[in-house]
CHARMM-style PDB file with segment names, atoms N, HN, CA, C and O in Angstrom:
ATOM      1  N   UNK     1     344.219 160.290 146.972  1.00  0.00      PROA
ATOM      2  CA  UNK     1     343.267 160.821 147.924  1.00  0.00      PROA
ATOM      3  C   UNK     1     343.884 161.952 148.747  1.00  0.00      PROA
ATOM      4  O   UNK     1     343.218 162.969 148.940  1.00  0.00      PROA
ATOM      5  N   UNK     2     345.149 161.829 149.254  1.00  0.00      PROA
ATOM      6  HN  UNK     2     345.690 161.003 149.097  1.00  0.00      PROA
ATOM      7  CA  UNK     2     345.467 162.801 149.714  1.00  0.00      PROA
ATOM      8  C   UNK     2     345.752 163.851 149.453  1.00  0.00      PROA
ATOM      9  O   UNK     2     345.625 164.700 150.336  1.00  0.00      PROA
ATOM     10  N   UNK     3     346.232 164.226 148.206  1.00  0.00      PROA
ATOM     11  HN  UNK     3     346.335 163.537 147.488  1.00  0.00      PROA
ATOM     12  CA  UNK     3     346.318 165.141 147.657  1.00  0.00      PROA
ATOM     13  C   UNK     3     345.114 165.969 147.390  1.00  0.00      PROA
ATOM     14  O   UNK     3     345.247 167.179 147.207  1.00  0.00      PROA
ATOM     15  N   UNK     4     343.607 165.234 147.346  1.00  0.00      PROA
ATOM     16  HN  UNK     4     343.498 164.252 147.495  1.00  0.00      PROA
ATOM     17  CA  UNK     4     342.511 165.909 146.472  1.00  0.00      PROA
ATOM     18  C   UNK     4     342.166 166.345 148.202  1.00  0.00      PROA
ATOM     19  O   UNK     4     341.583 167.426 148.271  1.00  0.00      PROA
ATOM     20  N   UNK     5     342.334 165.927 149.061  1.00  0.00      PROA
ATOM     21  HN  UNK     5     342.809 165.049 149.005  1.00  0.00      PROA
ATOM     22  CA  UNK     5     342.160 166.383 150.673  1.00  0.00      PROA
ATOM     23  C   UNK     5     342.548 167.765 150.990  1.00  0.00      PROA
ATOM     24  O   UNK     5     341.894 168.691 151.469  1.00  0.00      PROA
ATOM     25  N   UNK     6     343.790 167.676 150.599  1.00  0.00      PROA
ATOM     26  HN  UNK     6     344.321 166.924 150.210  1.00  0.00      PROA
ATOM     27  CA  UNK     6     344.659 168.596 151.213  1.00  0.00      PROA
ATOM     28  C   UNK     6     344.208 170.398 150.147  1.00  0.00      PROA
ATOM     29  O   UNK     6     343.894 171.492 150.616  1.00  0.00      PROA
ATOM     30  N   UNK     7     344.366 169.996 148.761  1.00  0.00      PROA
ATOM     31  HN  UNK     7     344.621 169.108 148.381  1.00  0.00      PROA
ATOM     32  CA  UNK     7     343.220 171.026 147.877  1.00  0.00      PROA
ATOM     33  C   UNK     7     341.959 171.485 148.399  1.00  0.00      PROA
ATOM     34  O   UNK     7     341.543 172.631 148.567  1.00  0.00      PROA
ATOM     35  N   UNK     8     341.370 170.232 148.647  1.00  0.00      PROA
ATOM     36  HN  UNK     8     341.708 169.300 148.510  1.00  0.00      PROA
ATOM     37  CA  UNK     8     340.200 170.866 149.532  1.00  0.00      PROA
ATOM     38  C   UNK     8     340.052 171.734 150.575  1.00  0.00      PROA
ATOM     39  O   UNK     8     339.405 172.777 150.679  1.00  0.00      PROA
ATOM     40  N   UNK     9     340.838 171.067 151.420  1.00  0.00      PROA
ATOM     41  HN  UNK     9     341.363 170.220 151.336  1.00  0.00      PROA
ATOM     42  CA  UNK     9     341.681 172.109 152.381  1.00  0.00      PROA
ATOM     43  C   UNK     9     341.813 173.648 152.442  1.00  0.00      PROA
ATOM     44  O   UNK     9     341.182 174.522 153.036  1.00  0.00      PROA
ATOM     45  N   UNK    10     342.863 173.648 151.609  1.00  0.00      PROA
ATOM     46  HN  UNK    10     343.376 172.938 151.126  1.00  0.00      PROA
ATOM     47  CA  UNK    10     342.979 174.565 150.936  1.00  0.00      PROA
ATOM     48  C   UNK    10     341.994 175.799 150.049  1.00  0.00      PROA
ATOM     49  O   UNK    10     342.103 177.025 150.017  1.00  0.00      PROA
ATOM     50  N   UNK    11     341.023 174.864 149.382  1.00  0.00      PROA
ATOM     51  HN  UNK    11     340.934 173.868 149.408  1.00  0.00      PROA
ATOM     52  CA  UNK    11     340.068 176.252 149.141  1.00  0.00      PROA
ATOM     53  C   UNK    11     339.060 175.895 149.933  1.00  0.00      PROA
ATOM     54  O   UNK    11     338.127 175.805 149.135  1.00  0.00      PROA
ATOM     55  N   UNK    12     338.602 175.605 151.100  1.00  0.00      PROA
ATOM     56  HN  UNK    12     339.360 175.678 151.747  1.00  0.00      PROA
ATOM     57  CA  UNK    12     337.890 176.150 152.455  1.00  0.00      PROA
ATOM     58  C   UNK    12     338.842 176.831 153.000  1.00  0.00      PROA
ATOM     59  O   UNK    12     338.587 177.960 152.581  1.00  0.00      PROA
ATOM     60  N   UNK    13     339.515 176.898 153.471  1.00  0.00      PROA
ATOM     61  HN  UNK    13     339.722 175.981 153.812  1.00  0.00      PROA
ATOM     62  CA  UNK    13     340.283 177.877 153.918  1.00  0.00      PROA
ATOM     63  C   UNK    13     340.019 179.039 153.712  1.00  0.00      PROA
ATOM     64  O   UNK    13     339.700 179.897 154.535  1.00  0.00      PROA
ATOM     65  N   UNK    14     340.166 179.147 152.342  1.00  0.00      PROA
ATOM     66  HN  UNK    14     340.425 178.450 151.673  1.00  0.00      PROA
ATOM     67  CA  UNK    14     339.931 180.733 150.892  1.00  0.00      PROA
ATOM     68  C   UNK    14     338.884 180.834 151.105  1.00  0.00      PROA
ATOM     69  O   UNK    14     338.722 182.036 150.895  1.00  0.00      PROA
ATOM     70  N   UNK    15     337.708 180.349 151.466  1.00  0.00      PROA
ATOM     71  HN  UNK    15     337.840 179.372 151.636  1.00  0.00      PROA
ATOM     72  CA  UNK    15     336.089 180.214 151.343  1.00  0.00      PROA
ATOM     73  C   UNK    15     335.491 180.851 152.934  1.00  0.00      PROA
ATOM     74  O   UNK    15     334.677 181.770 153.029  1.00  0.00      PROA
ATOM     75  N   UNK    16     336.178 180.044 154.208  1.00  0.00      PROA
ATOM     76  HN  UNK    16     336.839 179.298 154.130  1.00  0.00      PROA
ATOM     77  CA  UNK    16     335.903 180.689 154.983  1.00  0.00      PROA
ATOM     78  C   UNK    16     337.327 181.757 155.719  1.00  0.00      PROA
ATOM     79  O   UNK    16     337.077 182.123 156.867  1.00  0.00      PROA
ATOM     80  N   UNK    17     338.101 182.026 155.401  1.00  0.00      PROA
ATOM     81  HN  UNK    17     338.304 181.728 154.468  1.00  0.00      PROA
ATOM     82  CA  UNK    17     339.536 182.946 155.952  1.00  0.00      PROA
ATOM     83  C   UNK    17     338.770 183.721 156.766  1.00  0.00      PROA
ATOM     84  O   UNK    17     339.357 183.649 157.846  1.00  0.00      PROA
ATOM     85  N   UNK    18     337.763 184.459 156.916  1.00  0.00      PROA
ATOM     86  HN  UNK    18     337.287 184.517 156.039  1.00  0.00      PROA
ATOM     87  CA  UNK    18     337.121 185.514 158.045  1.00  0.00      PROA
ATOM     88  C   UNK    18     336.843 184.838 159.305  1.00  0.00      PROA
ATOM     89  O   UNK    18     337.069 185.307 160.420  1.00  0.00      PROA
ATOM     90  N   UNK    19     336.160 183.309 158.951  1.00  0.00      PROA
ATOM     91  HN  UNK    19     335.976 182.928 158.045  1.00  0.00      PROA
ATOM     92  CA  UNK    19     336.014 182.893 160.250  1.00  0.00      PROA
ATOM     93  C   UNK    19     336.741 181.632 161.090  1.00  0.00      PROA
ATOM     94  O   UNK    19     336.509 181.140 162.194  1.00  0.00      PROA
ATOM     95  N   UNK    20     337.535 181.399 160.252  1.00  0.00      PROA
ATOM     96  HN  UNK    20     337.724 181.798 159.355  1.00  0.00      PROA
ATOM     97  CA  UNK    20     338.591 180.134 161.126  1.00  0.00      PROA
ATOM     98  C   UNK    20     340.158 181.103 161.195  1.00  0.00      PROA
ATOM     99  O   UNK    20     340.596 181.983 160.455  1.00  0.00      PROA
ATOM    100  N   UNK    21     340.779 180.359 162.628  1.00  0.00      PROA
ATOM    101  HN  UNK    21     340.423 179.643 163.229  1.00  0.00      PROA
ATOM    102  CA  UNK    21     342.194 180.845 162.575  1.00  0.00      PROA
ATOM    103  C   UNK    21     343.078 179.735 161.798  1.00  0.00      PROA
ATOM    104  O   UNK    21     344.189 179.985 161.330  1.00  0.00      PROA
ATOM    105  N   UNK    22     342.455 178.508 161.723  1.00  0.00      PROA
ATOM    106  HN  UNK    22     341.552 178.304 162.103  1.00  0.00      PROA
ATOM    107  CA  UNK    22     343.272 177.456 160.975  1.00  0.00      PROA
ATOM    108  C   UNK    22     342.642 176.116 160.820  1.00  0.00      PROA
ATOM    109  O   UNK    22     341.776 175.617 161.538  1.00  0.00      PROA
ATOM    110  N   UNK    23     343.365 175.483 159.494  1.00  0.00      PROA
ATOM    111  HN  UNK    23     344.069 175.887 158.910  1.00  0.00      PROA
ATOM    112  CA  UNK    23     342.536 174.023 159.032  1.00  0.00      PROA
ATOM    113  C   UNK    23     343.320 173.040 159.720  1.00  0.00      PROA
ATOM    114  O   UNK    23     344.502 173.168 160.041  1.00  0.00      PROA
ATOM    115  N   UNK    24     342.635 172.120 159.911  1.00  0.00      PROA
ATOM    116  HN  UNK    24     341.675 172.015 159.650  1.00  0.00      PROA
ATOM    117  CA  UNK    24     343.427 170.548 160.461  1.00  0.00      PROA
ATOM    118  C   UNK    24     343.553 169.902 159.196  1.00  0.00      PROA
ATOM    119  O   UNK    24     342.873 170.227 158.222  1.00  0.00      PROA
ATOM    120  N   UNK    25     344.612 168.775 159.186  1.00  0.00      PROA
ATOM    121  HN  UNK    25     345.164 168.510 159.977  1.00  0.00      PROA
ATOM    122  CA  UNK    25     344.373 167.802 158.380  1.00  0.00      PROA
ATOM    123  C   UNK    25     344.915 166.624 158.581  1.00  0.00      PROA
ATOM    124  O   UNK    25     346.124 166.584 158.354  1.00  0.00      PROA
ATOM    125  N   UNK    26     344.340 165.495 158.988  1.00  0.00      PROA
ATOM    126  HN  UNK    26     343.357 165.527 159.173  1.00  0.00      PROA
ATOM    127  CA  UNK    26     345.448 164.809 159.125  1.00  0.00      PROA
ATOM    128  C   UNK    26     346.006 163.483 158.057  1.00  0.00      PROA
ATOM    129  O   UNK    26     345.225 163.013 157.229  1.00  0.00      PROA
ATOM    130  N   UNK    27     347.037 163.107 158.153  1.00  0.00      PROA
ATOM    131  HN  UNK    27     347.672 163.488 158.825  1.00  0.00      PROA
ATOM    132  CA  UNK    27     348.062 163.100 157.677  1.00  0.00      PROA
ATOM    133  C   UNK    27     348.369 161.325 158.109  1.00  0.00      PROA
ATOM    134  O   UNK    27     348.618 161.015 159.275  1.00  0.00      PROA
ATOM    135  N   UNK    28     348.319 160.550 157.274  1.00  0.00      PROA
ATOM    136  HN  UNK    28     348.117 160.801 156.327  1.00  0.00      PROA
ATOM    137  CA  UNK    28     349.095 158.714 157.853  1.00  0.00      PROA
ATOM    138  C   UNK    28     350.426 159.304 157.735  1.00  0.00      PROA
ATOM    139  O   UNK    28     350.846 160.328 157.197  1.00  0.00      PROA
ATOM    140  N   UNK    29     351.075 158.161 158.536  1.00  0.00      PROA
ATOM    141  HN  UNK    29     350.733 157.329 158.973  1.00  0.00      PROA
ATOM    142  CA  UNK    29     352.406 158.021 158.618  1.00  0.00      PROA
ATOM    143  C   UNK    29     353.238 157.243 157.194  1.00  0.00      PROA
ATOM    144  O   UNK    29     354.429 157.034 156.963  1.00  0.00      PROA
ATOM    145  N   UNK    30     352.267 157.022 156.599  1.00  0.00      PROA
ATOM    146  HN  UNK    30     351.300 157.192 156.786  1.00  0.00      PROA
ATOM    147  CA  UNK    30     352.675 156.106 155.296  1.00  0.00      PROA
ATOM    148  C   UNK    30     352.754 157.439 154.373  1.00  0.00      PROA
ATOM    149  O   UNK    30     353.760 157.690 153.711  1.00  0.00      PROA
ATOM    150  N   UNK    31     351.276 158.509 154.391  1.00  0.00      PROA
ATOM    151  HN  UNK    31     350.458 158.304 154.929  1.00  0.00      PROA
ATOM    152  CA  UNK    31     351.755 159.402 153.538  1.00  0.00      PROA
ATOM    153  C   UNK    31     353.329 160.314 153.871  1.00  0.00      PROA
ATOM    154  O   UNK    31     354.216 160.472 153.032  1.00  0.00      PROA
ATOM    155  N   UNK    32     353.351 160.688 154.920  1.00  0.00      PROA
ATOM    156  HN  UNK    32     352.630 160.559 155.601  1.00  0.00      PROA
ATOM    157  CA  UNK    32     354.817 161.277 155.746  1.00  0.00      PROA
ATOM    158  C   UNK    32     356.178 160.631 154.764  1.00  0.00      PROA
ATOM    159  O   UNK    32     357.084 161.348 154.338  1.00  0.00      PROA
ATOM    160  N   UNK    33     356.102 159.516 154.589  1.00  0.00      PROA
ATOM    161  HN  UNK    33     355.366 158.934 154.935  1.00  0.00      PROA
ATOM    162  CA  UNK    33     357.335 158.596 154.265  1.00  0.00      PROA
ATOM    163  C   UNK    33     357.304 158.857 153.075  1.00  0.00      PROA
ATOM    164  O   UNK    33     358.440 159.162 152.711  1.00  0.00      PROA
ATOM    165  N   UNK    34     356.369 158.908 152.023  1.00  0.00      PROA
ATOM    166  HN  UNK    34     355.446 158.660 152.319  1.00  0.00      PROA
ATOM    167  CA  UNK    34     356.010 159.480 150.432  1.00  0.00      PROA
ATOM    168  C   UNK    34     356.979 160.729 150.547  1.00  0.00      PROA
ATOM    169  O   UNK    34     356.949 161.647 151.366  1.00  0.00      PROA
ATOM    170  N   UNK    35     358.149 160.424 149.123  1.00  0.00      PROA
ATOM    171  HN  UNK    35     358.174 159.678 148.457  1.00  0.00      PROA
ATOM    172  CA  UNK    35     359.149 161.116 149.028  1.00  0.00      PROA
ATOM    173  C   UNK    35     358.812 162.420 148.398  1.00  0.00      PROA
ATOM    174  O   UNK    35     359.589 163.368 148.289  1.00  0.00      PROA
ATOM    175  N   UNK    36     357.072 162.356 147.828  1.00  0.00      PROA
ATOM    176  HN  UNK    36     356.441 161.585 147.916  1.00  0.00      PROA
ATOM    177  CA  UNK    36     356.955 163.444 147.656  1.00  0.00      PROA
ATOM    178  C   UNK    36     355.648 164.423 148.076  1.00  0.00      PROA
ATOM    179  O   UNK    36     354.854 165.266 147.657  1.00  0.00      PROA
ATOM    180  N   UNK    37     356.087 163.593 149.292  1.00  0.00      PROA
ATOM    181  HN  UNK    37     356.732 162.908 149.632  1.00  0.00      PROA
ATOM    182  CA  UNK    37     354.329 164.456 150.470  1.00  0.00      PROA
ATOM    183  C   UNK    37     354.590 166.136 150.107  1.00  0.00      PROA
ATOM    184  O   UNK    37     353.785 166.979 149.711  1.00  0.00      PROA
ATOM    185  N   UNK    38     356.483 166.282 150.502  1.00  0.00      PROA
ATOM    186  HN  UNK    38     357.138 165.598 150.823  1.00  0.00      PROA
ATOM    187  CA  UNK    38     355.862 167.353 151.335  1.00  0.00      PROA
ATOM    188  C   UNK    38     356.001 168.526 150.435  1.00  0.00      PROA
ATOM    189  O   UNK    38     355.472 169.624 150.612  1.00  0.00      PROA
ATOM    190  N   UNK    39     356.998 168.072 149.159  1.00  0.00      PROA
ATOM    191  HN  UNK    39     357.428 167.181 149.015  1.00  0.00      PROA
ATOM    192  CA  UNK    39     356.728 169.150 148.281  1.00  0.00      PROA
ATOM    193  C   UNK    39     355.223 169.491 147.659  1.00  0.00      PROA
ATOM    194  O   UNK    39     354.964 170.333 146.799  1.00  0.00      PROA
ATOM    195  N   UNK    40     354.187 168.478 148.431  1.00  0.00      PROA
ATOM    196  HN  UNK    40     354.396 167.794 149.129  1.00  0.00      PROA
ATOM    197  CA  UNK    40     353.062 168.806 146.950  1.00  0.00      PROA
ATOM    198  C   UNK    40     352.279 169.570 147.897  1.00  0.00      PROA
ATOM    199  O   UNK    40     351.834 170.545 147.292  1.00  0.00      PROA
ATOM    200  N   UNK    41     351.939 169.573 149.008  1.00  0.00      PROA
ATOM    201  HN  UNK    41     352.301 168.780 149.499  1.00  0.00      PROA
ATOM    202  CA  UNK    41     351.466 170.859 150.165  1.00  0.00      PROA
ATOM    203  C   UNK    41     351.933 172.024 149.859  1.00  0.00      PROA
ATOM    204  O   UNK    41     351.176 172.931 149.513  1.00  0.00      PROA
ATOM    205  N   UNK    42     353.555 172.207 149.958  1.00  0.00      PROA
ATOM    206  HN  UNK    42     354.170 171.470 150.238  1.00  0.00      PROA
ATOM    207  CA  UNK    42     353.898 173.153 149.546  1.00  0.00      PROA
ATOM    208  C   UNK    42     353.975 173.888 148.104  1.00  0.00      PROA
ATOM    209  O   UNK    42     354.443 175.005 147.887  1.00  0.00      PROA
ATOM    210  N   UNK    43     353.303 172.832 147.008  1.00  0.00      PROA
ATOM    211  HN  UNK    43     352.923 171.924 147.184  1.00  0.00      PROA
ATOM    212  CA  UNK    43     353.136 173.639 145.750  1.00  0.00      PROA
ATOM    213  C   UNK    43     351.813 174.041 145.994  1.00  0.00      PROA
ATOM    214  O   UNK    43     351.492 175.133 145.526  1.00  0.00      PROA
ATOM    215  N   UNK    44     351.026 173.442 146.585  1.00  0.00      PROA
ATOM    216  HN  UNK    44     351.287 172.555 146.966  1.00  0.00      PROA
ATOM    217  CA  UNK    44     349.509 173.755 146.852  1.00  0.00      PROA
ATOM    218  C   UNK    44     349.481 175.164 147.573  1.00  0.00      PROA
ATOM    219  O   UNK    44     348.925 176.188 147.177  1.00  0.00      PROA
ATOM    220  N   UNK    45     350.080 175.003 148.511  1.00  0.00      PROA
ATOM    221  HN  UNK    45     350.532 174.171 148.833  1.00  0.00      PROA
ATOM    222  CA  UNK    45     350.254 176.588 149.543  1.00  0.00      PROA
ATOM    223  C   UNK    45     350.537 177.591 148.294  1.00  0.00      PROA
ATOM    224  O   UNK    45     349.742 178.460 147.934  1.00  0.00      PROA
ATOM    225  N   UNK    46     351.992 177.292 147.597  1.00  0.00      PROA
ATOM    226  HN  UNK    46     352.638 176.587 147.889  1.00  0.00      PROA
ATOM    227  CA  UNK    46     352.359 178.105 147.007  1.00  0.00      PROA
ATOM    228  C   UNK    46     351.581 178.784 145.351  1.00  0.00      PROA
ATOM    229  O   UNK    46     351.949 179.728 144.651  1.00  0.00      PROA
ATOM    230  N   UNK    47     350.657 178.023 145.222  1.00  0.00      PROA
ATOM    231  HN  UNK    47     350.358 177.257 145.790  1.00  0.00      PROA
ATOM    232  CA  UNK    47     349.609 177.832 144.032  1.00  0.00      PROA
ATOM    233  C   UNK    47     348.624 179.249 144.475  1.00  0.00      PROA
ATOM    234  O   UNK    47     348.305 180.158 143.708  1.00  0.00      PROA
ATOM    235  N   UNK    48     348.339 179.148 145.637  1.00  0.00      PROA
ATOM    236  HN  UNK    48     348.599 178.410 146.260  1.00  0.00      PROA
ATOM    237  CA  UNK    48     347.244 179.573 146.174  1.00  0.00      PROA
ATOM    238  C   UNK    48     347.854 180.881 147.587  1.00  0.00      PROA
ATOM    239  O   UNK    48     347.685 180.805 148.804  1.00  0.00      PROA
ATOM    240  N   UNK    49     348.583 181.992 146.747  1.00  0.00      PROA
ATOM    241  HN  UNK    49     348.721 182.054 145.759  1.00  0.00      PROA
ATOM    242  CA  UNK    49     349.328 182.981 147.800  1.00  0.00      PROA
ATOM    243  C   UNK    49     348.173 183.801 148.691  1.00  0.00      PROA
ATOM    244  O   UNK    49     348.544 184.565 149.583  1.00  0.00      PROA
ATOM    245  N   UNK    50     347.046 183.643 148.461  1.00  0.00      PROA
ATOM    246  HN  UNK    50     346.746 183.023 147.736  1.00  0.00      PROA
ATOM    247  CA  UNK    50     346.126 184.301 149.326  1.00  0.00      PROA
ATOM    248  C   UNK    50     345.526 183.452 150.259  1.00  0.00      PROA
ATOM    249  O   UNK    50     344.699 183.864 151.072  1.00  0.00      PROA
ATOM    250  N   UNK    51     345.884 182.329 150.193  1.00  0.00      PROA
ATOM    251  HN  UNK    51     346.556 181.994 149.533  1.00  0.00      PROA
ATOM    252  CA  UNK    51     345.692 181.457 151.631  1.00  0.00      PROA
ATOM    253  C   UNK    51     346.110 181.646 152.523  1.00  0.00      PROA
ATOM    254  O   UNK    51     347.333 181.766 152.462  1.00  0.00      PROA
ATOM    255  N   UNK    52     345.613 181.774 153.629  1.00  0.00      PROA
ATOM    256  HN  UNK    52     344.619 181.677 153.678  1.00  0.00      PROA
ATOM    257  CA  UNK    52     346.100 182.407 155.099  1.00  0.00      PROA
ATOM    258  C   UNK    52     347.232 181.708 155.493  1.00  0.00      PROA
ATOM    259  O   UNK    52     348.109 182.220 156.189  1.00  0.00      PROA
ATOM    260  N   UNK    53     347.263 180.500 155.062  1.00  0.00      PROA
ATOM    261  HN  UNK    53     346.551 180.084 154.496  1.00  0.00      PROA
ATOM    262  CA  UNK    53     348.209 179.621 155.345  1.00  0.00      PROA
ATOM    263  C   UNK    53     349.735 179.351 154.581  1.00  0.00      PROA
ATOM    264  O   UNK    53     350.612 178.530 154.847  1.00  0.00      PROA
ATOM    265  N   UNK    54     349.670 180.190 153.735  1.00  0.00      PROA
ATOM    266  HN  UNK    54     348.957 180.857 153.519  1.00  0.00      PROA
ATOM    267  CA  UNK    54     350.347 179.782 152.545  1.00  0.00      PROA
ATOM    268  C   UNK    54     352.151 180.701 152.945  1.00  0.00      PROA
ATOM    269  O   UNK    54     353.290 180.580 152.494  1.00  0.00      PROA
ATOM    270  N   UNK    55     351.504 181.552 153.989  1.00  0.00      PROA
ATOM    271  HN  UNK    55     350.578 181.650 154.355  1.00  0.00      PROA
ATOM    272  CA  UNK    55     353.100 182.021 154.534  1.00  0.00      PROA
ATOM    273  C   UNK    55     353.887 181.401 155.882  1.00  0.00      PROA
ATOM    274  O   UNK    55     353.970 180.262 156.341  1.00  0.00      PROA
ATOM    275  N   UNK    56     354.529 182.955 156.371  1.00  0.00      PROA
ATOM    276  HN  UNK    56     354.462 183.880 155.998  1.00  0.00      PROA
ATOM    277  CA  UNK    56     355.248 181.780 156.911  1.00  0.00      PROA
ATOM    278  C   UNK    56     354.813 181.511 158.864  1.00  0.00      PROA
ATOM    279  O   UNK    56     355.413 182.394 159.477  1.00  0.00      PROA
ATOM    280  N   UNK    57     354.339 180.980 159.443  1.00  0.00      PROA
ATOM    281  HN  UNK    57     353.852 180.263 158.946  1.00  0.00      PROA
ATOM    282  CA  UNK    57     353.760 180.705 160.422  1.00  0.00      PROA
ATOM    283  C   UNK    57     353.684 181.647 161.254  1.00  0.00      PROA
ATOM    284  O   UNK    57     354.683 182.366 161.243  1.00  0.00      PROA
ATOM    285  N   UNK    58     352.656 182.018 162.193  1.00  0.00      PROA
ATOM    286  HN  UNK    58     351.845 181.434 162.202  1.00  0.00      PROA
ATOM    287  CA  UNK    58     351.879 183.467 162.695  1.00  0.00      PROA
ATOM    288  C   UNK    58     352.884 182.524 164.075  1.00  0.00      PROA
ATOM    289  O   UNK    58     353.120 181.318 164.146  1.00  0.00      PROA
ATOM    290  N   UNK    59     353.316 183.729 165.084  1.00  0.00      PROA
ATOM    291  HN  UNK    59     353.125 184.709 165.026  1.00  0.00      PROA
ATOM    292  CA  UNK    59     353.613 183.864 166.319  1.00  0.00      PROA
ATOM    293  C   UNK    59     352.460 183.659 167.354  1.00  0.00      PROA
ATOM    294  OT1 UNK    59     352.683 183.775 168.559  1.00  0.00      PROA
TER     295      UNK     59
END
């Protein structure tokens, strides 16, 4: 489930980028501990380089 969340995420993002500054998502503490949470966000970001989100954090 979390994974198909976080995709989703991800192309709303791509869908609306003109009118949000950023997506929420949240996140259990059980997924956090999953040894492989955090690489799969970051293949997702990195899947998808025209996601607003997908660099490296705005100032």
């Amino acid at each position: 489930m979390g994974e198909h969340v976080l995709r989703r995420a991800v192309i709303r993002s791509l869908e609306w980028s003109d009118h949000l500054e950023y997506v929420s998502v949240n996140v259990s503490p059980r997924q956090l501990a999953e040894p492989d949470f955090v690489p799969m966000p970051a293949d997702l970001l990195a899947a998808h380089p025209t996601c607003p989100w997908s660099s490296s954090p705005r100032s």
